[in-house]
Structure formats: C-alpha cells, structure tokens
C-alpha positions in Angstrom: 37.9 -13.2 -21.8 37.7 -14.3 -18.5 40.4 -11.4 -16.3 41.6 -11.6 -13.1 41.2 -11.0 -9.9 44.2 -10.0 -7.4 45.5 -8.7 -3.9 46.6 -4.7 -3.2 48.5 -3.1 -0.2 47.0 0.1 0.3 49.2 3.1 0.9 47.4 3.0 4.4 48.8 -0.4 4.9 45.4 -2.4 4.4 44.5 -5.5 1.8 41.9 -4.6 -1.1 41.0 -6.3 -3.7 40.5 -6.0 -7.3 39.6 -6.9 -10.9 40.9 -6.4 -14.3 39.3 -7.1 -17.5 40.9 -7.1 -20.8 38.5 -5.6 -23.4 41.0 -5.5 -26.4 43.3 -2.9 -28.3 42.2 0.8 -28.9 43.1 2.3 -32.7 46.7 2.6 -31.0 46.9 -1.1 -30.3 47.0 0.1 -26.7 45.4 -2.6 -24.5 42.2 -1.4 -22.7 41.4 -3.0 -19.3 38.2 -2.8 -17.3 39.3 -2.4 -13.3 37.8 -1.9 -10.5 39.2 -2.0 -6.9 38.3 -1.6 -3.1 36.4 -4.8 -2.8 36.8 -5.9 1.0 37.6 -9.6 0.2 39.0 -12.0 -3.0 35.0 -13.7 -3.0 33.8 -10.1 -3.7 35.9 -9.0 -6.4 35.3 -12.5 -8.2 32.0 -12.0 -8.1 31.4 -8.6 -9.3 34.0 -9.4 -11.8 31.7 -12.7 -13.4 29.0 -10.2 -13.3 30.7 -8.1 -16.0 31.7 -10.8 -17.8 28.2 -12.1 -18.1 26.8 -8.7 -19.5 29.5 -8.6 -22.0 29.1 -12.1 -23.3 25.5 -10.8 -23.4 26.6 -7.8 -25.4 24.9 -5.3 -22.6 26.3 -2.3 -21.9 28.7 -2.5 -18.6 27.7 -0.2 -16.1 28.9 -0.5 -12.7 27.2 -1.7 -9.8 25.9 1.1 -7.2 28.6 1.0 -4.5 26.5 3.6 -2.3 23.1 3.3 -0.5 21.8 6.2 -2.9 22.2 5.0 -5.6 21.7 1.7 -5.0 18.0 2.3 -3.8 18.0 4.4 -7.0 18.5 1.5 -9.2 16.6 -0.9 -6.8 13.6 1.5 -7.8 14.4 1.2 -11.3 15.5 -1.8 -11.9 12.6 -3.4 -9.4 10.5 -2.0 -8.3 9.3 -0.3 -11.0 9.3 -4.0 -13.0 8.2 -6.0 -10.2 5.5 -3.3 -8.7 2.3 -1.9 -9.7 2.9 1.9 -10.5 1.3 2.9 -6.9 3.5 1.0 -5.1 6.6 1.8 -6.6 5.6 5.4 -5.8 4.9 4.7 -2.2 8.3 3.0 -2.0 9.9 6.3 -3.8 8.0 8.5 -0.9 9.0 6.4 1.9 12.7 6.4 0.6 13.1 10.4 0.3 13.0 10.5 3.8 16.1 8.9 4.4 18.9 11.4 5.2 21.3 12.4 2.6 24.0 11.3 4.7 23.2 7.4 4.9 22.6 7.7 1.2 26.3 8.9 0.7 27.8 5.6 2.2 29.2 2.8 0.8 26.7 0.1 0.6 29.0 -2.6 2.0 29.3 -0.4 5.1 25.7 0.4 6.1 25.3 -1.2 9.3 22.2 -2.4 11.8 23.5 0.6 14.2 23.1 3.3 11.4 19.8 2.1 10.0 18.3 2.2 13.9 19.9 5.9 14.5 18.2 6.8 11.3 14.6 5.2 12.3 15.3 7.2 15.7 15.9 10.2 13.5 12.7 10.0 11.7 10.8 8.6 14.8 11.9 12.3 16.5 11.5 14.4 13.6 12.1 13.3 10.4 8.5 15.2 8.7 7.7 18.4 8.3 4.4 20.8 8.6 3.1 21.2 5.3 2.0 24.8 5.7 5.0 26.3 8.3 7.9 23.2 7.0 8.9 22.7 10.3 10.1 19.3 11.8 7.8 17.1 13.0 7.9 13.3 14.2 7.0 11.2 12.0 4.3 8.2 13.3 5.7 4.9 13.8 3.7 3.0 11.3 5.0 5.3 8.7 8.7 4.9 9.7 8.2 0.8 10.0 7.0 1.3 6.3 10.2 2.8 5.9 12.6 0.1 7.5 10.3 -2.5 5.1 11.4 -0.9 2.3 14.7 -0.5 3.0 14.8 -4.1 4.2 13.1 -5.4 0.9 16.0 -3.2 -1.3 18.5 -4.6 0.7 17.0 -8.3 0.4 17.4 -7.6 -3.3 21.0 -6.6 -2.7 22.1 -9.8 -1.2 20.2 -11.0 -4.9 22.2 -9.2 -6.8 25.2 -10.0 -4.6 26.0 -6.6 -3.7 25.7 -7.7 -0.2 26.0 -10.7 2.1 24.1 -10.0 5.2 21.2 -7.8 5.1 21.7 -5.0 8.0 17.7 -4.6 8.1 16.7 -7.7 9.3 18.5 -7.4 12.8 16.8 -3.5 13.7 14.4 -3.2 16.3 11.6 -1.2 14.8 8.9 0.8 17.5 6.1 -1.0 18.1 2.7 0.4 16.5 -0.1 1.2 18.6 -3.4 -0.9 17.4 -6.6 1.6 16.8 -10.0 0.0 16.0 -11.3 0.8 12.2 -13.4 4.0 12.9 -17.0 3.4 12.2 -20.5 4.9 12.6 -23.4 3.8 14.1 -26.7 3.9 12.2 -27.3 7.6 13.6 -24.4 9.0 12.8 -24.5 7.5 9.3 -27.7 9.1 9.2 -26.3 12.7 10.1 -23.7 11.7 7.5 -25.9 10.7 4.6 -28.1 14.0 5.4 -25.5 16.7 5.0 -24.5 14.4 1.6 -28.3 14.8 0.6 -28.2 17.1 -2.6 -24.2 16.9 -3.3 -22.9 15.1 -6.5 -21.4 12.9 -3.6 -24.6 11.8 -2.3 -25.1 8.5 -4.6 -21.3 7.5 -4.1 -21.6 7.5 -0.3 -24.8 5.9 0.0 -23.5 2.9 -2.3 -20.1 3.2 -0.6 -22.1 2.7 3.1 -24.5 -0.3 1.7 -21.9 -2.4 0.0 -18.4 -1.6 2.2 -16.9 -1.2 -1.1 -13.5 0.5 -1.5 -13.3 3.9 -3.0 -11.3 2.9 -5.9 -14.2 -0.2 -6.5 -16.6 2.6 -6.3 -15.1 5.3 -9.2 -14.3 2.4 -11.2 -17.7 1.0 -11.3 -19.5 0.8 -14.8 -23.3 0.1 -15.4 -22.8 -3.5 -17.0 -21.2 -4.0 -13.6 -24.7 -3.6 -12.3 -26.8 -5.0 -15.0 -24.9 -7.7 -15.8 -27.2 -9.4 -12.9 -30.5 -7.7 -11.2 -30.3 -6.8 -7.7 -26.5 -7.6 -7.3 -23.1 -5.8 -9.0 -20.0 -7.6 -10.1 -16.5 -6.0 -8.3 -13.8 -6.6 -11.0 -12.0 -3.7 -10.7 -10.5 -0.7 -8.9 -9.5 2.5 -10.2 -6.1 4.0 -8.8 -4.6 7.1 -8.8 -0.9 8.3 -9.2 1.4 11.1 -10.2 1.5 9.8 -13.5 -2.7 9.5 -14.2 -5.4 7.1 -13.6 -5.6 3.6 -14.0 -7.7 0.5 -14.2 -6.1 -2.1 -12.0 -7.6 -5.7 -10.5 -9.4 -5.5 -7.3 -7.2 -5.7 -4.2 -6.3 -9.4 -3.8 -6.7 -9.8 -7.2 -10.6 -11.2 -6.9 -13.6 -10.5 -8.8 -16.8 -10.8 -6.0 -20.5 -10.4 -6.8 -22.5 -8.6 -3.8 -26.1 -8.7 -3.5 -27.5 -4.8 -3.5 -29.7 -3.7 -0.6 -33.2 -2.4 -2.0 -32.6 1.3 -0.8 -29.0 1.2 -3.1 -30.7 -0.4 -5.9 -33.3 2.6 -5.9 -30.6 4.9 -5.6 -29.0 3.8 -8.8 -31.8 4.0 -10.6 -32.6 7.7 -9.5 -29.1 8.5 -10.3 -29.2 6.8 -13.8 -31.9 9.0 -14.5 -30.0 12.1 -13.5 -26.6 11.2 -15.6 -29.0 10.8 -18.5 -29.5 14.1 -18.0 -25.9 14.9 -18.3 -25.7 12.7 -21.3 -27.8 15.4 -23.7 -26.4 18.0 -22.0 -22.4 17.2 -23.0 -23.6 15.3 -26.5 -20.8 14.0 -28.2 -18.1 14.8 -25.9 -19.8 13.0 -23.0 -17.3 9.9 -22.4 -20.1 7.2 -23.0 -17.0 4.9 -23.9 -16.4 4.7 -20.3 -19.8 4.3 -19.0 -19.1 4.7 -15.4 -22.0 4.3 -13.0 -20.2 7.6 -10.6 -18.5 10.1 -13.6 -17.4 13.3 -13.6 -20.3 15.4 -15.5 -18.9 14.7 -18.8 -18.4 10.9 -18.2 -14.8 10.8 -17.3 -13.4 9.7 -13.9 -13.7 11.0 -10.7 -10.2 11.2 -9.4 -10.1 9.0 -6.3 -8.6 11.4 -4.2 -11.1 13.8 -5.1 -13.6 11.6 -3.8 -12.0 11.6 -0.4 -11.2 15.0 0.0 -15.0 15.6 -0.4 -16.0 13.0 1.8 -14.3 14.5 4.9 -15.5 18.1 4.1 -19.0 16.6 3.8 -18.4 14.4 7.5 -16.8 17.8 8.8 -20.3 19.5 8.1 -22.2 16.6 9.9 -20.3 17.3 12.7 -18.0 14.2 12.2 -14.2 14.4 13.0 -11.8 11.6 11.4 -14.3 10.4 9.3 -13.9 9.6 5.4 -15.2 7.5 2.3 -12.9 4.4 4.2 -15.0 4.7 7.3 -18.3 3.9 5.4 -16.5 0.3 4.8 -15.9 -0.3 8.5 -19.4 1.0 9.2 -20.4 -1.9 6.5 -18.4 -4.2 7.9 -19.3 -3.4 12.0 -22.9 -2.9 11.5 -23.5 -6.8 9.8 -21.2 -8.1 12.4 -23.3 -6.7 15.0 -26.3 -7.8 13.7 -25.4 -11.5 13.8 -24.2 -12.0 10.0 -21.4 -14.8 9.6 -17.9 -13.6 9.8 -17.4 -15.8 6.6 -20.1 -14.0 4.4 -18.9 -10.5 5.7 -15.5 -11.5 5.1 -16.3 -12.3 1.3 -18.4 -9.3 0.7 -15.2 -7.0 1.7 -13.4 -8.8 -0.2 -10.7 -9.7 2.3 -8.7 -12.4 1.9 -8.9 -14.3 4.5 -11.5 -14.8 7.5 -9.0 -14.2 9.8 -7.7 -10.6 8.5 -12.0 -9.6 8.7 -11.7 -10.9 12.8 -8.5 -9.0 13.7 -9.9 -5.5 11.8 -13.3 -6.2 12.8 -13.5 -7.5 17.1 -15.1 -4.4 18.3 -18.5 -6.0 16.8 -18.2 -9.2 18.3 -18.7 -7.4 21.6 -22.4 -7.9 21.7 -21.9 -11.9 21.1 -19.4 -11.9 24.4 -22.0 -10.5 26.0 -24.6 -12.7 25.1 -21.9 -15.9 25.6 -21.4 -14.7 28.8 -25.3 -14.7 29.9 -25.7 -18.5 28.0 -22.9 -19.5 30.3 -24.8 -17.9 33.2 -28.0 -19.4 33.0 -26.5 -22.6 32.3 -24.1 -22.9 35.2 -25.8 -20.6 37.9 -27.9 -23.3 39.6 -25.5 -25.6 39.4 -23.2 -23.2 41.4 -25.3 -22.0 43.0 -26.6 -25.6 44.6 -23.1 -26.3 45.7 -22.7 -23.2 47.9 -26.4 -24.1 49.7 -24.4 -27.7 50.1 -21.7 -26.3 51.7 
C-alpha cells in the first residue's frame, strides 16, 4: 500500500496535484481509493500522501488535514495546545484566537499571507473589541493584539511541523510597538490608606501578607498552614492556585520554583490573629468545614477563594481608599519598589519574587534605582569637584 501521486490540468487551465490511495475492495469487489487533490506542487501531495499512509500502517483513523486557517487553529488547539499547555494557557490562546475575523479563518491555509495577517492586526489595532456593557467596537491595545500575532505565529510554527506549510507568514509581520509603563506601586502612605479601608474585611489578612512578602495572588489562595509551620518565622512557596473556565487548580509556582521567604514580624502576628479567627470558623461549619485543604486564606467553610474573587475585591477595596488602578498585583510591585529603595540587593529581591532571573527584577523594577543615581551622582561629585575645579583656577 504505498499509492500515488500524479499531475492534473484544471478545467481553468492550471497544474494541481494529487494523491490516490488504494484501500481495497468494498462487498462488491469495487476498488475503494483514498484521493485527495488541489495540492499546489508534486512535494506537497507526496507528503500529505505518506502522512496517511503512516496513520494507516498505524491502524489510526484517517482524517484529513485542516486545509483552512479555522480549522487548522482548531486542531492546533486540540491537538497542542491543549497537550502541550497548562489548561490556562490553552484558554488564553482560545481567547486571543476568537478575535480573528471569520473571513481569514475561511481561507485556505496554504494561502494566508504576511499582507493578510498585518490587515488583520490593523483591524484589531482599529477596532477589533467591543464595550462590554453597550457591545460596540472598540480598539483593541497593542499588547493584546501582539499576543495575538504570537499565537498565531506559534500555530503556524506548528504548521510548518506538521508540514502543512513551508514558510510561516507570521514571522515576516511588523507588529505595533508597545508602549513601556512602570509596575504601579505604592508608597508607604498610600499602602497605609490601603491597608486602613481593608481593616475589618475578610480581605484584610490576604493583603497585608500579599504587601509584606510580594507574593502572587495565586501563591497567596493557595497557601496552606504547613506552608507556614513547616519553619518558624519563614513560609515555603510551592505552589499557586489558578483559576479557569473549567474550575480550580493546584499548579507549580510560576517558573516552576519552590522559594522559602523570611516573614516580617508584623505578617507573622497577623497570621496568628487570623489563625485564631478561622478556628472560629472551624466549630462553626463542623464536619463540613474542608479541614482536608487546610488553607491558611479559605473561604468560610475551608474551601478556596477563587482567585479572581480575590482581585475583584482588592480594587473595590483600593477604589474606597481613594486609589485608582490599583489591585492585589500592585502590592507585589510595592514589595518589590519599597526594598529596592531601601538599599536591598537586586539579587535577594530578585529571589524573594521569585523571578527568574536578576535581569527580568532590573527591567520591571528601575524606577527604584532612582535614589542610587542620585546618590552615584553626588559620590562622583565630591570626588571629582576639586579636581575640576583646580583646573579652571589654573587656567
């Protein structure tokens, strides 16, 4: 069973070509024949055709390769990213994707060009959101289409994989440029105004543990008390907590790395308070209290808060302080800026966040260096101003 491959004149005058498979006799001895046709050249045909042939010898069923973007990126989010991904990601990919128009989905893979792909990034660049109250159009930011074209550009990597394609369109599109914002953060008196309006809301202990260890919200929710006892005056990070369309789930840290941070006294009091107070919670629910889980933040009942609970009650609570833009995230640049500024080592901030490299902690963090140019700048000063200062006199 090998079949063949072969030339055809079009009625419109142009040269496809195609394969044929011979599969055996039907219960009327009638020969049946896999084809399939319109292949742009003799390589293409051969190669599609060897793919069939190696998921018959394999005795898997033969289904036809996606010839259209659509469905393509349908079965790229099947057959990959779905595999390949954790369960968040593939659902980011499957939001950034639905925003491509149904047009482009409708053609032929093999004809999607770099010109398409950027008219379709304009598109979405002009107006390719909506208003989620009114529906109407609305641009869409450029980081959020350039996490568009990377997706596109990774499925299409995949294609030239599977050899559905040869060149990969994406890689040659100019993509608009994003414009760089510093990590919001607050200063010590607007983390006071913050922690304030928390005072007396079940949020309270997250935020304050959130502000005095820069965790990450799903580090936070995920937290459990041997997490915290397993050594006094420090907790153990080993895990994040993330939330999809499909439920909750225990995950590895970002990066992959278990870290150990060394708690501040005023968190460590804190916890203990609040251990007292789920206690509380504990005899109240009895048996139906989710001990099993023995989270350190909990729902009442000992189940999980749902992450993005968590930070829609974080801004509601920053919105009553009288701070705009400001969530659970911003507590971790405030971690971050605040030790920066105070002179601790980029390395040992670095490792506390959990970042994975030095380098990524300078790039998000340089507005907090600003006090150590200034203080470079007055070293230089003092050490080269009578120097300088001599050879003007001199001159």
């Amino acid at each position: 069973m090998t079949g063949t491959v072969y030339k055809r004149i079009l009625p419109s005058g142009t040269v496809a070509w195609a394969y044929s498979i011979y599969l055996g006799k039907d219960e009327n001895s009638r020969p049946i024949r896999k084809f399939k046709g319109g292949f742009e050249t003799k390589r293409e045909a051969d190669d599609a055709r060897n793919q069939v042939l190696l998921e018959l010898r394999n005795g898997l069923p033969v289904k036809p390769a996606p010839t259209l973007l659509g469905d393509f990126l349908d079965e790229w989010l099947d057959q990959h990213a779905a595999r390949k991904c954790s369960p968040k990601t593939r659902e980011r990919y499957g939001q950034f994707l639905a925003y491509l128009h149904p047009d482009l989905k409708r053609v032929r893979l093999a004809d999607v060009s770099t010109l398409m792909l950027e008219r379709e990034y304009n598109r979405l660049l002009d107006g390719g959101g909506h208003d989620r109250k009114e529906k109407k159009p609305r641009p869409l930011s450029a980081r959020t289409v350039r996490h568009i074209a990377d997706t596109v550009r990774g499925a299409l990597n995949t294609a030239m994989r599977w050899k559905l394609l040869r060149v990969n369109p994406a890689t040659a599109c100019v993509l608009p440029p994003i414009e760089r914002h510093e990590a919001r953060a607050l200063d010590p008196t607007q983390l006071e105004w913050y922690l304030a309006a928390a005072r007396g809301h079940w949020m309270y202990p997250v935020l304050v543990f959130a502000s005095a260890t820069g965790c990450r919200r799903g580090e936070v929710v995920a937290l459990t008390w041997p997490d915290v006892d397993r050594t006094p005056g420090a907790v153990t990070i080993s895990k994040s907590l993330e939330q999809t369309k499909s439920g909750l789930r225990i995950k590895a840290p970002k990066n992959g790395r278990t870290r150990e941070l060394d708690l501040p006294a005023i968190a460590c009091e804190m916890l203990e308070a609040h251990r007292t107070e789920q206690r509380r919670n504990r005899s109240m629910y009895g048996a139906d209290y989710r001990t099993d889980l023995n989270l350190v933040f909990a729902a009442p009942d000992g189940n999980y808060l749902k992450p993005d609970t968590v930070t829609a009650q974080a801004c509601l609570i920053a919105r009553q302080a009288g701070l705009e833009s400001i969530g659970i995230h911003s507590l971790r640049h405030s971690h971050g800026s605040q030790l920066l500024s105070n002179g601790v080592p980029l390395p040992t901030v670095s490792k506390r966040l959990g970042h994975s490299s030095v380098s990524i902690t300078a790039q998000i963090y340089s507005h907090a260096f600003r006090a150590d140019d200034i203080a470079a700048a007055k070293v230089w000063d003092v050490a080269m101003r009578k120097m300088i200062e001599g050879q003007q006199a001199r001159q």
